[in-house]
C-alpha positions in Angstrom: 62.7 60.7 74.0 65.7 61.7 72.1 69.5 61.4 73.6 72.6 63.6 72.8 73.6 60.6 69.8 70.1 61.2 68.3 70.4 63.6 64.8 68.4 67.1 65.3 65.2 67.4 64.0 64.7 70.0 60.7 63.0 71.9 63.2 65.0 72.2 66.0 64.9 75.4 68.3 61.2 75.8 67.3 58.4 76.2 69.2 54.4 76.0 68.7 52.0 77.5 70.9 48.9 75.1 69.6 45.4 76.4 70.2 43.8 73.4 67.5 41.3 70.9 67.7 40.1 68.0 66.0 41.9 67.1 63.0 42.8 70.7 60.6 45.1 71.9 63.0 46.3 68.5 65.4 47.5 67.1 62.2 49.2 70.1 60.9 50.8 70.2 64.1 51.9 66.8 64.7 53.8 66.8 61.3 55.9 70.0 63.2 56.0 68.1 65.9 57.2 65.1 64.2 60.2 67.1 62.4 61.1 68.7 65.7 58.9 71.1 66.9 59.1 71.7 70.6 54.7 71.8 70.2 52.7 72.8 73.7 49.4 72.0 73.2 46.7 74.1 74.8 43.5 72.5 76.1 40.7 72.7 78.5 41.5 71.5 82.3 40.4 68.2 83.0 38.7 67.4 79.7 41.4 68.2 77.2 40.6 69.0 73.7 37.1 67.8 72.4 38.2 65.3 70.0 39.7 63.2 73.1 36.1 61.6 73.6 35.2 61.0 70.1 34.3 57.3 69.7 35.2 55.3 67.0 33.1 52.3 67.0 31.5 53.4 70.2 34.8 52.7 71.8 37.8 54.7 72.8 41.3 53.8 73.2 42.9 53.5 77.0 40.6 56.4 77.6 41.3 58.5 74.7 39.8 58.9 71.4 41.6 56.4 68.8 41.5 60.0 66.7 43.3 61.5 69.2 46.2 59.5 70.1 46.7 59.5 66.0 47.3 62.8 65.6 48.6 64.4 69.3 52.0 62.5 69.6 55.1 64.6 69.8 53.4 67.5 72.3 53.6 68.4 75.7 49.8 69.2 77.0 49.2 72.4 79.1 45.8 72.3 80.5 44.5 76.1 81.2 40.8 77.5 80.9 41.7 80.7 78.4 38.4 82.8 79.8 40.2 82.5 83.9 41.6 85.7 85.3 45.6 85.3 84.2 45.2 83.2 81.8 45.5 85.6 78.8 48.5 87.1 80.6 50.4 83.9 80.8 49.6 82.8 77.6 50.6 85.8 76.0 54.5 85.2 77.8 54.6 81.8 76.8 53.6 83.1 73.2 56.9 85.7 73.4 59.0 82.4 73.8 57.4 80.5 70.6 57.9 81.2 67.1 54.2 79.6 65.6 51.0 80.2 67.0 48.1 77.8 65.5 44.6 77.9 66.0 41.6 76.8 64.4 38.4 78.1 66.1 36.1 80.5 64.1 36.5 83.6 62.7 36.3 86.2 65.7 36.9 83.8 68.8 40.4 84.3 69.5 40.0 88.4 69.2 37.6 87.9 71.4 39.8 86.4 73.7 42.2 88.6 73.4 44.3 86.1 72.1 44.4 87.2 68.5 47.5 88.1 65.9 47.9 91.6 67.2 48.1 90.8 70.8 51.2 87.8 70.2 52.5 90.1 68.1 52.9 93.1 70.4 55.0 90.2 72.8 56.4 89.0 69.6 56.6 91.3 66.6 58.2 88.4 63.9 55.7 85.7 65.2 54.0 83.4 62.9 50.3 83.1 63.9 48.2 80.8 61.5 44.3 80.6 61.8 42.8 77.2 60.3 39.0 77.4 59.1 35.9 75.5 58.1 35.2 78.9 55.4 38.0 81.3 55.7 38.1 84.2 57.9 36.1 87.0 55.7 33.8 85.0 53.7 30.5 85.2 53.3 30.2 81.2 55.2 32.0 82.7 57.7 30.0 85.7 58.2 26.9 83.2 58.4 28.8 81.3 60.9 28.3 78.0 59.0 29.7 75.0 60.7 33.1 74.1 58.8 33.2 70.4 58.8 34.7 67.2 56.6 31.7 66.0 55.0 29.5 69.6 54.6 33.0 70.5 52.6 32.8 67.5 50.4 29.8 68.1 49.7 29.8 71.8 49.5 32.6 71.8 46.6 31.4 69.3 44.5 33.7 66.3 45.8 31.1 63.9 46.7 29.0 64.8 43.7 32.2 64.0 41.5 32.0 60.1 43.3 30.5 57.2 42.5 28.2 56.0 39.4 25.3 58.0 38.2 22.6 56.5 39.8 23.9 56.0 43.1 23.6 59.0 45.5 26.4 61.8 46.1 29.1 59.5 47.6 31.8 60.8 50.6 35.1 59.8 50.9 36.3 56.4 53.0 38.1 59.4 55.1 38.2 62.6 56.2 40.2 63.7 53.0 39.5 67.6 53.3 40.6 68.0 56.9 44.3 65.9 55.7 44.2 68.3 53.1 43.5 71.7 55.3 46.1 69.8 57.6 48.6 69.3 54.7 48.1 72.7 53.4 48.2 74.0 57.2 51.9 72.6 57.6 53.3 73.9 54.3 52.1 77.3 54.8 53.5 77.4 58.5 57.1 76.2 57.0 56.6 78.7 54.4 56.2 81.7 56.5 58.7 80.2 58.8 61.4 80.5 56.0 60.2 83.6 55.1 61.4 85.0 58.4 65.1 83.2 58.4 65.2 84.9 54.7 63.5 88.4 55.2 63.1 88.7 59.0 59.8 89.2 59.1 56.6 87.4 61.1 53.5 87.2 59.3 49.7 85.7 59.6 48.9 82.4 57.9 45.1 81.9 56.7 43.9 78.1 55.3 40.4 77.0 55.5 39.1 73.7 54.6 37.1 75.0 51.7 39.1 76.4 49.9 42.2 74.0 50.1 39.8 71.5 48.8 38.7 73.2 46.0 42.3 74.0 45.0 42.9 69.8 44.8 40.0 69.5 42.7 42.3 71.6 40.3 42.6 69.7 37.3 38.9 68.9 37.4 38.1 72.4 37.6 40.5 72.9 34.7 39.1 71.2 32.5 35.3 71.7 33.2 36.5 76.0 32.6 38.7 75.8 29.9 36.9 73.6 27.9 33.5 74.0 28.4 32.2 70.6 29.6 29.7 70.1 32.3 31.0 66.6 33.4 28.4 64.3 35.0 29.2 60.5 36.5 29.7 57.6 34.6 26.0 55.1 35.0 28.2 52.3 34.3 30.6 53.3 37.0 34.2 54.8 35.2 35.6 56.2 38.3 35.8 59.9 37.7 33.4 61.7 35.8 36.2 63.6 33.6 38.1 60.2 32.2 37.3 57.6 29.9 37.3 53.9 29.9 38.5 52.1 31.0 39.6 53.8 34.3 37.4 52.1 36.9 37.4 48.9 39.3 36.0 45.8 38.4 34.6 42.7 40.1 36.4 39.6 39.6 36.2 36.0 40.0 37.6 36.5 43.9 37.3 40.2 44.7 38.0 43.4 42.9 40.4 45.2 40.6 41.6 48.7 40.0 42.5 49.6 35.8 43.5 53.1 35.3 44.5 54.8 32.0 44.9 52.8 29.0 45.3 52.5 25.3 42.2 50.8 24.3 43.3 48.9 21.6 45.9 46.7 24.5 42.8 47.2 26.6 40.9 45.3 24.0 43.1 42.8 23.4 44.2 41.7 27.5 40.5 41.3 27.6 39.5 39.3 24.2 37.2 41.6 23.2 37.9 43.5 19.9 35.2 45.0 19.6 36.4 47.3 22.3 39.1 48.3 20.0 36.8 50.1 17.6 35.2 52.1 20.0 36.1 55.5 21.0 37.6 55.3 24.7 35.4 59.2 25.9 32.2 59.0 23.8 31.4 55.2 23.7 33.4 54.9 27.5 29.9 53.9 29.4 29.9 51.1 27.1 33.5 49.7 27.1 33.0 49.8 30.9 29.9 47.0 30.9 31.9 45.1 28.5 34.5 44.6 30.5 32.5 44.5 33.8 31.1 41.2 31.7 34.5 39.8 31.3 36.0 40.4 34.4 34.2 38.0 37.1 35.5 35.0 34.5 39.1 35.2 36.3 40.7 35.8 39.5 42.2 39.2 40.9 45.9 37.7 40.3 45.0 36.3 37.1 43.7 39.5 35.9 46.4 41.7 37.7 49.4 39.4 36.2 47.9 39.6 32.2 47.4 43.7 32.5 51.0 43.9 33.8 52.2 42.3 31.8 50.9 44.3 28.7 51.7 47.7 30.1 48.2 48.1 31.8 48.1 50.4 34.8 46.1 47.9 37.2 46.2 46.9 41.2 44.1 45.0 43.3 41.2 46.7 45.9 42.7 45.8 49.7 40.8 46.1 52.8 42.5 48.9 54.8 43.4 46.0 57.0 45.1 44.1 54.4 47.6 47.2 53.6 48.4 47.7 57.2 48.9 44.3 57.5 51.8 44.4 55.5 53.2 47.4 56.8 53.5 45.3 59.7 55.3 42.0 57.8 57.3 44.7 56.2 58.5 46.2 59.5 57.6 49.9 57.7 59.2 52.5 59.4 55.8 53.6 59.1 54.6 51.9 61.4 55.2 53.1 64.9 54.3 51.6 68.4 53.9 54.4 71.3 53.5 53.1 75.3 50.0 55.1 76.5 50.1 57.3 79.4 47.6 54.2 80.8 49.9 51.6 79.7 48.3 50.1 76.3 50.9 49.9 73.4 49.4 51.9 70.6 50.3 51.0 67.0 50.3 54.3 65.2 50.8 55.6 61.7 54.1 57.9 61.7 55.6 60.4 59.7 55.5 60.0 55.6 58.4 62.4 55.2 61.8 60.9 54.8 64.3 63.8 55.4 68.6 61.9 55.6 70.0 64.4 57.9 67.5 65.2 60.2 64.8 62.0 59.8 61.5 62.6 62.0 61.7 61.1 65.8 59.0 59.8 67.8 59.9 61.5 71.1 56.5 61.8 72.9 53.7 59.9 73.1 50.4 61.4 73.4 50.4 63.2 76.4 47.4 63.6 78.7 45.4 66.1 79.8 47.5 69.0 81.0 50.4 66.7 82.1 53.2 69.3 81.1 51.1 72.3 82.6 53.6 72.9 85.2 56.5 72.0 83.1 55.8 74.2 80.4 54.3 77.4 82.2 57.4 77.0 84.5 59.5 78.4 81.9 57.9 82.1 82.1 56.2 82.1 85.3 57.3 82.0 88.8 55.9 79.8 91.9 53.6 82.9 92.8 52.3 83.4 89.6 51.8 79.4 88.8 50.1 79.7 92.8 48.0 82.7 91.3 46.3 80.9 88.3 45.9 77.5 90.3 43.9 79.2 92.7 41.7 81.2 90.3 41.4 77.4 89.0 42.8 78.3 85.6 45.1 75.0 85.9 
């Protein structure tokens, strides 16, 4: 928790009324949360939000999805069935308090709930109410009422066709890279719209949708495939995008792997004793530069290699196990590195907040919570002991 000699957070004084699930909207609002968002999280009585039971491994963390506890720090839980008779009603007080309202389920559900832009902002006319998506709210995926998920995206805009050699089979990502991206693009349009309002007083909806903020990262791919007219396929010798030449790949060596980015190909030719190299053109001929090299390569170690392409300007690191680069995080003592106390008493070792801000740095304040545990706290603020009385016997709570 923070004391009176802590420094405010950027966002100080605001408050997010947080309908999300999974990871588009929990991560987009744990980055509020992290800069000092006062965040109430809204979630299901007893259960919590769905993503609470998803195994990693088969195996969940002191009760709670290893998913979860990533993503949900820095929250107060209020646990409150949305469809029980007063719910809406309180919700919609809470929501006159709070600047943000986030939510990510699909198109239509929170109209149907009542629960939609126009009903916060008839208790709020300047509030910020931002819908996250699989599709977008009026497209025609959202019409069908497609599922909008991590891997149907990557594979929907082209991003696991774009991985991997030619041969092998459309490849997905080691993570869930569109939902970080939604979640990204999630938090900068929230702090957009939120200085909006400090600079023209004026509330307004927020749309993202995982589709379409993963076809805008695929920009300069998109680029150049429209502008200049090439249908770009995958290397067969394995050059690690399909729109760059050799010898930008990763290599086997003696030991392990190797990463070797951009080049000039004559230095490239040279590091590698291999002239020939140096007559051939680094786009056109780049399928077989790469098996050159790949013949080269397992003759040395990973440091061998790593130390000569430094050393001649070569753009090169070594492939590390995730464990290996949170390992030394950990010798590093990164500030990114965080260790939160569980509501059940296990110390979780967490990843914290990549933004470094001087006068008002990010604060770990709470861990994350459990199911409902600030219901009462929270609802307290805009309801009276009757009321609260009210929805705990209509079992909304």
């Amino acid at each position: 928790m923070t004391t009176t000699d802590d420094p405010p957070g950027a966002l100080d004084g605001i408050r997010v009324l947080d309908f999300t699930q999974m990871m588009l909207g929990p991560f987009a609002t744990q980055i509020l949360g992290d800069l000092g968002a006062d965040v109430i999280k809204i979630e299901r009585p007893v259960v919590g939000e769905w993503e609470r039971s998803l195994e990693f491994a088969g195996r969940l963390v002191a009760g709670d999805s290893a998913a979860f506890v990533a993503m949900n720090r820095n929250k107060r839980s209020v646990a409150i069935d949305l469809k029980a008779a007063g719910a809406r009603e309180a919700l919609l007080r809470l929501g006159a308090t709070c600047d943000v309202v986030v939510e990510n389920f699909r198109p239509g559900v929170m109209d149907r709930l009542g629960l939609g832009y126009d009903d916060f902002r008839e208790v709020r006319p300047d509030v910020i109410y931002c819908s996250g998506s699989g599709w977008g709210q009026r497209t025609k995926y959202a019409a069908m009422n497609r599922p909008g998920q991590d891997l149907l995206i990557q594979a929907m805009t082209g991003l696991a066709a774009n991985t991997g050699a030619a041969d092998d089979p459309p490849t997905a990502a080691g993570t869930s890279i569109c939902d970080a991206t939604g979640a990204l693009t999630l938090a900068n349009g929230i702090l957009a719209a939120l200085l909006a309002r400090e600079r023209h007083g004026i509330g307004q909806r927020v749309e993202v949708d995982l589709f379409h903020a993963t076809m805008a990262i695929l920009c300069q791919e998109i680029s150049a495939m429209t502008n200049l007219g090439i249908d770009f396929s995958r290397s067969p010798a394995g050059i690690a995008q399909p729109w760059l030449s050799a010898p930008f790949g990763i290599y086997r060596t003696a030991d392990g792997w190797i990463a070797v980015a951009m080049g000039d190909i004559e230095v490239v030719a040279e590091v590698f004793g291999d002239q020939q190299v140096a007559t051939m053109e680094p786009w056109l001929d780049r399928d077989a530069i790469k098996r050159r090299l790949d013949a080269v390569t397992p003759t040395r170690s990973t440091h061998d290699w790593l130390q000569a392409l430094l050393a001649a300007g070569l753009w090169a690191a070594p492939v590390r196990t995730m464990k290996q680069a949170m390992d030394e995080l950990i010798s590093d003592r990164s500030e990114l590195v965080v260790e939160v106390e569980h509501a059940g008493g296990q110390t979780l070792r967490l990843l914290g907040c990549p933004i470094t801000l001087s006068e008002t740095p990010w604060q770990q304040r709470l861990r994350p919570p459990t199911v409902g545990e600030h219901t009462r706290e929270v609802l307290a603020t805009v309801l009276d002991e009757a009321e609260l009385a009210a929805l705990q016997k209509a079992r909304a709570l």
